[in-house]
C-alpha positions as a printed NumPy array, in Angstrom:
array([[ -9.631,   1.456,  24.401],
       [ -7.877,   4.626,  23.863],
       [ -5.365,   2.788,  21.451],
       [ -8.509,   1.793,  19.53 ],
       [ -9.974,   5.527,  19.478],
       [ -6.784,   6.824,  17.976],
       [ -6.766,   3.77 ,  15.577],
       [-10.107,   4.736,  14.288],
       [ -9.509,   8.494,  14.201],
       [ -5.897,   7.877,  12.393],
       [ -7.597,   5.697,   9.499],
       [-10.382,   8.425,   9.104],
       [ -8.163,  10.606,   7.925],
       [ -8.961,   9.383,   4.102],
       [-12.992,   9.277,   4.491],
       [-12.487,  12.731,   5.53 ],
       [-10.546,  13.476,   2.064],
       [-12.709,  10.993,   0.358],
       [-15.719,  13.34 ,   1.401],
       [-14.112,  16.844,   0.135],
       [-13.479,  14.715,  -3.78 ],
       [-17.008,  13.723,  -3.196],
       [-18.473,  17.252,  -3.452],
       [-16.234,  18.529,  -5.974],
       [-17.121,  14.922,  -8.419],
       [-17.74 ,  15.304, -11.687],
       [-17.04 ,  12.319, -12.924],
       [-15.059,   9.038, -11.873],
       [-17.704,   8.067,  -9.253],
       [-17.131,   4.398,  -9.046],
       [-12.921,   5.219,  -7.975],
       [-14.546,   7.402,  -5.686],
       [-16.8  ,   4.57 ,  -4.731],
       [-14.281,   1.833,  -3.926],
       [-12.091,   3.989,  -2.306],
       [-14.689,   4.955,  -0.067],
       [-15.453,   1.268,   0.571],
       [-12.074,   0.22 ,   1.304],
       [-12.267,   3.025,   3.954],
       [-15.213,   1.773,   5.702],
       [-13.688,  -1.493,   5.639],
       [-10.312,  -0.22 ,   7.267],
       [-12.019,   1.822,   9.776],
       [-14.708,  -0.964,  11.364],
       [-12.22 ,  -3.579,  10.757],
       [-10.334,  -1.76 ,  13.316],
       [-11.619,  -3.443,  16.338],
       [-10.281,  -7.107,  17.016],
       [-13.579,  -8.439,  17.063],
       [-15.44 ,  -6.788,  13.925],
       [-12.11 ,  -7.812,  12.135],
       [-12.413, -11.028,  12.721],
       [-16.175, -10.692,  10.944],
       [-15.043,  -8.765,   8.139],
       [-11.326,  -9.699,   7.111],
       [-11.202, -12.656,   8.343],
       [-10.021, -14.715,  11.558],
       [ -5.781, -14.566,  12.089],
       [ -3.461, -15.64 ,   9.451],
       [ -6.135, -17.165,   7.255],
       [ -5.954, -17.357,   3.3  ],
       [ -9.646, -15.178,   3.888],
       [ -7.481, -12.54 ,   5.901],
       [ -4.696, -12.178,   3.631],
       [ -7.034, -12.065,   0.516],
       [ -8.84 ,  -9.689,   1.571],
       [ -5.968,  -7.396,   2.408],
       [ -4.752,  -7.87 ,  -1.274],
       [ -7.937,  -7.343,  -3.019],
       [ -8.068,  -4.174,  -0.883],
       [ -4.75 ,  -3.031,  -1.941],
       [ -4.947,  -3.881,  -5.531],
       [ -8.347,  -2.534,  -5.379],
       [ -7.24 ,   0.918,  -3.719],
       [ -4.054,   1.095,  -6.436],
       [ -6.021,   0.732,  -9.09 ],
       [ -8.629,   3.7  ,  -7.879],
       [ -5.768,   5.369,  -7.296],
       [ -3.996,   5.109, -10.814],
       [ -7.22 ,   5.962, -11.973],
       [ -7.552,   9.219,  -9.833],
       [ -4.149,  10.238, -11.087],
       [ -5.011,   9.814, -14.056],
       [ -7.876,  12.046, -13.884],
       [ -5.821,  14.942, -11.953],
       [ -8.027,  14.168,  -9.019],
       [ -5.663,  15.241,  -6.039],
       [ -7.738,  14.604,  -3.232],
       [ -8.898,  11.35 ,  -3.807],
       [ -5.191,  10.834,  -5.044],
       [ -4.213,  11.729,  -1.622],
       [ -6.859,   9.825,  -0.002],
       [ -5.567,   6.476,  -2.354],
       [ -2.197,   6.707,  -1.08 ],
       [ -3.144,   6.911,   2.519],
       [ -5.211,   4.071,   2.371],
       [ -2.881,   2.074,   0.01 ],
       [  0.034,   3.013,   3.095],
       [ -2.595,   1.442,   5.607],
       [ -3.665,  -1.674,   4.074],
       [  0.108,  -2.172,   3.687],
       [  0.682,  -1.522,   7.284],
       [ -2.309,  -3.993,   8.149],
       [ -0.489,  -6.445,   5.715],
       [  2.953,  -6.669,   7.427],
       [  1.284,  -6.667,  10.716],
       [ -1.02 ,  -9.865,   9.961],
       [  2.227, -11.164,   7.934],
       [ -0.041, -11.442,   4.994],
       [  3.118, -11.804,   2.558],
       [  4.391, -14.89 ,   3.269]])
């Protein structure tokens, strides 16, 4: 239980960020939008049994899909907030790009 707490509070590190390039938007909402997606995702998908709902169950092709759409999804934002000298969400793509790649090798998604 505690495990999960600190799981939770580790991957809410980038919604936290995500919120700060919120306020300061201009422009660039929808990079803003799937990055905060991809956080929600991480965070509830943090508990075994709401990941099973939303990635997937264990080493299925729905599991390790969804992990890549997430990171291609969260590079791509992420290029895109670079681009646009957006340094907070920048931050807040890499930290979520370094977690879904952490949730890849531990589900052994690249096979």
């Amino acid at each position: 239980m505690l495990l999960t707490f600190l799981a939770v509070l580790v991957f809410s590190i980038p919604l936290a960020l995500l919120y700060l390039a919120w306020r300061t938007a201009r422009d660039g909402r929808l990079s803003l939008g799937v990055l905060t997606l991809t956080a929600i995702l991480l965070v509830l998908s943090v508990p075994p049994s709401l990941r099973t709902i939303l990635l997937g169950a264990d080493y299925s092709e729905r599991l390790y899909f969804t992990i890549k759409l997430n990171l291609l999804l969260t590079f791509a934002a992420g290029l895109e907030s670079a681009v646009r000298r957006r340094w907070i969400a920048l931050t807040a793509a890499a930290l979520l790009l370094l977690f879904w790649i952490y949730l890849a090798f531990v589900n052994s998604a690249f096979q």
